[in-house]
C-alpha positions in Angstrom: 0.0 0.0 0.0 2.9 2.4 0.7 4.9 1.5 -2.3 1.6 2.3 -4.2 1.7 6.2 -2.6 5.0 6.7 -3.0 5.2 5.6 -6.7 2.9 8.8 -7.4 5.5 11.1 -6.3 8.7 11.9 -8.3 11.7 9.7 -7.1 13.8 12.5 -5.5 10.3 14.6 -3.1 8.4 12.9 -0.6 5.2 12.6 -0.6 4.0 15.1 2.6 2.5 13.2 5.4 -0.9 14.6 6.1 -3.4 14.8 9.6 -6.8 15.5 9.0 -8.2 18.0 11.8 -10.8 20.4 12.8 -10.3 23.8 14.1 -13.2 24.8 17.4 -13.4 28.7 16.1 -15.1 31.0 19.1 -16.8 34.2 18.8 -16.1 36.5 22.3 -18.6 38.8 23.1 -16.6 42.4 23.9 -18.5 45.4 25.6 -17.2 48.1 23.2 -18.3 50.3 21.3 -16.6 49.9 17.7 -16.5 46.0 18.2 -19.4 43.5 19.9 -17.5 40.5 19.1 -13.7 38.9 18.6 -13.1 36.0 16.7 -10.4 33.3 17.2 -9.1 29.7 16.9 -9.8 28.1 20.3 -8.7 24.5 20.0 -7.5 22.2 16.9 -8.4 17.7 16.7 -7.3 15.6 15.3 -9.9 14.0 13.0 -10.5 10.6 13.6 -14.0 10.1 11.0 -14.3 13.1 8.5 -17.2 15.1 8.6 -18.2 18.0 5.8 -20.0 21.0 7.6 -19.0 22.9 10.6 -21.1 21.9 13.8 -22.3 24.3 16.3 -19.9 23.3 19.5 -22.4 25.9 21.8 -23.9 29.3 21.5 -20.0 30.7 20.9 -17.9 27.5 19.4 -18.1 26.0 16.3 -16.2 22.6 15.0 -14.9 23.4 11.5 -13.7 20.0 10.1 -11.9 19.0 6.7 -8.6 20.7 7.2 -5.1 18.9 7.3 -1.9 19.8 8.7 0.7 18.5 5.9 4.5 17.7 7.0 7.0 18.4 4.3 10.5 17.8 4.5 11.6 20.9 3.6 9.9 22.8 6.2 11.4 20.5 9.0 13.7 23.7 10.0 9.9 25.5 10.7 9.0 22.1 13.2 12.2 22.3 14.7 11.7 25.8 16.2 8.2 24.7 17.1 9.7 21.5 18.7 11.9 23.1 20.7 9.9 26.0 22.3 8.3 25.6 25.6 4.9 24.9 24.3 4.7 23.7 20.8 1.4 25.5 19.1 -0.3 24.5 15.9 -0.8 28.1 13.8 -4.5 28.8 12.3 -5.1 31.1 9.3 -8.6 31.7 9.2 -10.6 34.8 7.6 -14.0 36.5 7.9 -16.7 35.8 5.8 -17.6 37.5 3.0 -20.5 40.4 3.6 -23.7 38.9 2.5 -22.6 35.3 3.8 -24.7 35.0 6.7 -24.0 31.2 7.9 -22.2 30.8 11.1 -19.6 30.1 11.8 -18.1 34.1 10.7 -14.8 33.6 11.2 -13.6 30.4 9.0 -9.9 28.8 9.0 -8.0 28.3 5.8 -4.9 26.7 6.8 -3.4 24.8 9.3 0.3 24.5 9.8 2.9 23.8 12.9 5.9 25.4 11.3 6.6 28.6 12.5 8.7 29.5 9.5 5.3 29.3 7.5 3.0 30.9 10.0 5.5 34.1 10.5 5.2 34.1 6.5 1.3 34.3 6.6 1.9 37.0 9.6 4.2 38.9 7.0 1.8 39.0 4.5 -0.9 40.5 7.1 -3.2 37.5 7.5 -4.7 36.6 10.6 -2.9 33.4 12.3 -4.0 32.6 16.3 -1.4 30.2 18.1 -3.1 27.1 19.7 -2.1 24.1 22.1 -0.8 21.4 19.9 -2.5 17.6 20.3 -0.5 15.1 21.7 -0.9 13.0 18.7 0.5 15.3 16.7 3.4 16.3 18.7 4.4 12.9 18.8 4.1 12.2 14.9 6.3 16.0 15.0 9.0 14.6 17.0 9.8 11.5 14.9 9.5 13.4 11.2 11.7 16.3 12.8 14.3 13.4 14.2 14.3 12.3 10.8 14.4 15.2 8.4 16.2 18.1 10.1 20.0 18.3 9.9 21.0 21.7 11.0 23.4 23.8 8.6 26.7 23.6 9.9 28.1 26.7 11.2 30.9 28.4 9.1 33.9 30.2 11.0 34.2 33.9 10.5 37.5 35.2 9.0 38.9 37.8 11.2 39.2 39.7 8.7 37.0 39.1 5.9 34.6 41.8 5.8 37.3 44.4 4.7 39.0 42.5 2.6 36.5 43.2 -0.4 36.6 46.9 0.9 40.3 47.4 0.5 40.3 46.0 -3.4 37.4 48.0 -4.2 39.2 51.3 -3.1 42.0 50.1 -5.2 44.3 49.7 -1.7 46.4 46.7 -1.2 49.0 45.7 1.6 51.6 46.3 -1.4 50.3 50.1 -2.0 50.3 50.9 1.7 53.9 49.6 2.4 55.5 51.4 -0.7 
């Protein structure tokens, strides 16, 4: 069965390994008077049977199944960081419904992801991205891909010197002109 998945992908990428969850989205009520409400990702599951429409969780939650968090080996740098933090988060993009779409819930996520790498991207490019408590499940599945796809970049030694060496032949100066 795994030969069979792997045979779709080109000999030299891997196919990304893939956890279907849902994202709990909660709407707080806020005493104010240019806002009466505050979206954000409360909570993300893993999946265990796949469901198609968000569920009403209460009066302020709602389940949003049929997302998945995808591990890719070249993003293992991104788990890594996550990994080694104090408390490993899983990142939710989510947007606001368009006007005129009045089903609930408002607020509805878009991506899910564990590398911080990608979610400071997603932050970069102005979306909104809440932080949440990662699963157990998945931080275990985390450890072992990171264990066996990172290798940190060695660390090169600075040369004393180096950074005015380029300065000194762009002026035209050498050792030999300063000594004559």
């Amino acid at each position: 069965m795994i030969d069979k998945l792997y045979a779709a992908f080109p000999r030299n990428s891997m196919p990304p390994l893939r956890f279907p969850v849902s994202v709990i989205m909660q709407r707080v009520a806020l005493d104010n008077r240019w806002a009466n409400e505050r979206w954000e990702a409360f909570a993300v599951e893993v999946e265990t049977a796949p469901a198609s429409a968000a569920v009403a969780l209460s009066e302020s939650r709602w389940r949003c199944p049929g997302l998945e968090i995808e591990l890719h080996p070249v993003e293992a740098e991104g788990y890594y960081l996550n990994l080694s933090a104090r408390d490993p988060k899983v990142f939710v993009l989510w947007r606001m419904a368009e006007p005129g779409d009045d089903a609930e819930p408002r607020a509805r996520p878009f991506i899910v992801t564990v590398s911080y790498n990608e979610a400071a991207r997603f932050l970069d490019a102005g979306e909104q991205v809440d932080a949440v408590p990662m699963p157990a499940a998945l931080l275990a599945a985390m450890e072992s891909f990171v264990a066996k796809h990172y290798k940190p970049e060695p660390r090169k030694k600075a040369k004393r010197n180096e950074l005015y060496e380029g300065e000194e032949r762009h002026r035209g100066t050498t050792e030999e002109d300063r000594g004559r």
